[in-house]
N, C-alpha and C positions, 0 to 999 in steps of 0.2 A: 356897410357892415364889414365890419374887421377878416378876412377868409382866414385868419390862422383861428379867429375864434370859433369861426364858423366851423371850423374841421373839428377840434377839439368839440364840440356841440356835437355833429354830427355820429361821431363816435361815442358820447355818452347813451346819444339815442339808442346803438347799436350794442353796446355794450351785455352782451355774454360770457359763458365760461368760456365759449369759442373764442371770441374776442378779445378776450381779457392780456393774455402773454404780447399782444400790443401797445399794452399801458406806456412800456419807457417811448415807445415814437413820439408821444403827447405831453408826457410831462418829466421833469429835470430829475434827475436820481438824486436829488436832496430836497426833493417834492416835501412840502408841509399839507398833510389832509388833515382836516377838522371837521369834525359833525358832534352832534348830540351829544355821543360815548366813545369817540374813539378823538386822537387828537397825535397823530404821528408823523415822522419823516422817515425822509426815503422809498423810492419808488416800490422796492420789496415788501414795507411794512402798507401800502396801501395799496398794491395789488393782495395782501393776505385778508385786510379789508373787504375786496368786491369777493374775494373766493370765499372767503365763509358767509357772505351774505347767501352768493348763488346755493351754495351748499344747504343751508340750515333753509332756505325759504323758497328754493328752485327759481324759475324763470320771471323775470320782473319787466315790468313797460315805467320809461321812462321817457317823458314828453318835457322837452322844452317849448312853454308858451310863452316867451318875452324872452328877448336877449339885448340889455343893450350893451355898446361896449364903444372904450374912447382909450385910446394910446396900447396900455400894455394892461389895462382892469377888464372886464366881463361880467356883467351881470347877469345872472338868469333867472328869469321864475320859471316854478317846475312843476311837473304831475306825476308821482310814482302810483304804480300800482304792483300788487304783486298778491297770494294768500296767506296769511299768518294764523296759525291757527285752525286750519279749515274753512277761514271768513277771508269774504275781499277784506284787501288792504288797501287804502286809499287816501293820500295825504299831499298835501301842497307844499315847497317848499322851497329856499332862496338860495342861489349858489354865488360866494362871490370867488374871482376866480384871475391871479395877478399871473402873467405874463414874463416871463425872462426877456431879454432882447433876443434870444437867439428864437423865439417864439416859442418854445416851450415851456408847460404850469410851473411856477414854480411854488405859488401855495393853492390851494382848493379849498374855500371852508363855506361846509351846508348848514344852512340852517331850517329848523322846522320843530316843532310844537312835539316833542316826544311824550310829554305826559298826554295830551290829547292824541295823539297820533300813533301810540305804541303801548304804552304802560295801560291803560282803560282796557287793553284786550286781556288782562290778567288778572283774573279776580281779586284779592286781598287790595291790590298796589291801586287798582283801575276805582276800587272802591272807596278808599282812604282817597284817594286823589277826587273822585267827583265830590266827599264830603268835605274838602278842602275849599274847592272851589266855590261851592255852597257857601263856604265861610265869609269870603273874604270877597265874591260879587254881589254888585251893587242891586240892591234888589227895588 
C-alpha cells in the first residue's frame, strides 16, 4: 500500500473541526473537490466545504473500508455516518482521489447516491423522488 495514501486515509478517518486547519499538509492549494453539490478549487474553498458540514450536522464517523491505490490514483470505498435531522445518517460511498508528484491531493471526487442517501430525509423532495423511482424500476 502507497503510505502517502495511506496518511491522507488516515486523516480522513480523523477529520474534525479540530483537525480540519490541517487540510493544506494533505492536499495542493489548487485542490479540485467534487461531490454530490459541491464541485470546487482550492484548498480554502474545500476546507469551507468540511466546516459547514461540521457546523450544520456536528460530529461525523468516517470509515474507509477498501482502499486500493497504484502510482499517483486512490481509491476508496467508505462508510459515513453522522445525524441529519435527529435520525442516523448512513450512507456508503466512493472516493477517487489523484496524487501530485510531490504527494499531495490534487483532485478529490466523492461519489454516492444523494437522492437515496440525503434528499429521502425531506419530505416533499424524499417523496417525488421515491414516486420517481417507482416509475422508472423494473418491477
Amino acid at each position: 500500500m502507497n503510505e502517502i495514501h495511506n496518511r491522507y486515509r488516515e486523516y480522513l478517518e480523523k477529520l474534525s473541526m479540530e483537525t480540519l486547519p490541517s487540510l493544506a499538509s494533505y492536499v495542493h492549494s489548487d485542490v479540485q473537490f467534487k461531490d454530490p453539490f459541491n464541485d470546487v478549487r482550492g484548498v480554502s474553498a474545500m476546507y469551507r466545504i468540511f466546516e459547514e458540514m461540521f457546523e450544520k450536522i456536528g460530529s461525523v464517523e468516517f470509515r474507509v473500508e477498501h482502499l486500493a491505490s497504484d502510482e499517483n490514483i486512490c481509491l476508496m470505498a467508505w462508510r459515513f455516518e453522522a445525524m441529519l435531522r435527529g435520525e442516523p445518517w448512513k450512507f456508503l460511498g466512493t472516493s477517487i482521489i489523484t496524487f501530485s508528484p510531490d504527494g499531495l491531493v490534487e483532485k478529490h471526487e466523492d461519489y454516492w447516491d444523494s437522492a437515496n442517501d440525503f434528499y429521502k430525509y425531506f419530505p416533499i423532495i424524499g417523496w417525488v423522488l421515491e414516486k420517481l423511482r417507482c416509475m422508472v424500476s423494473v418491477h
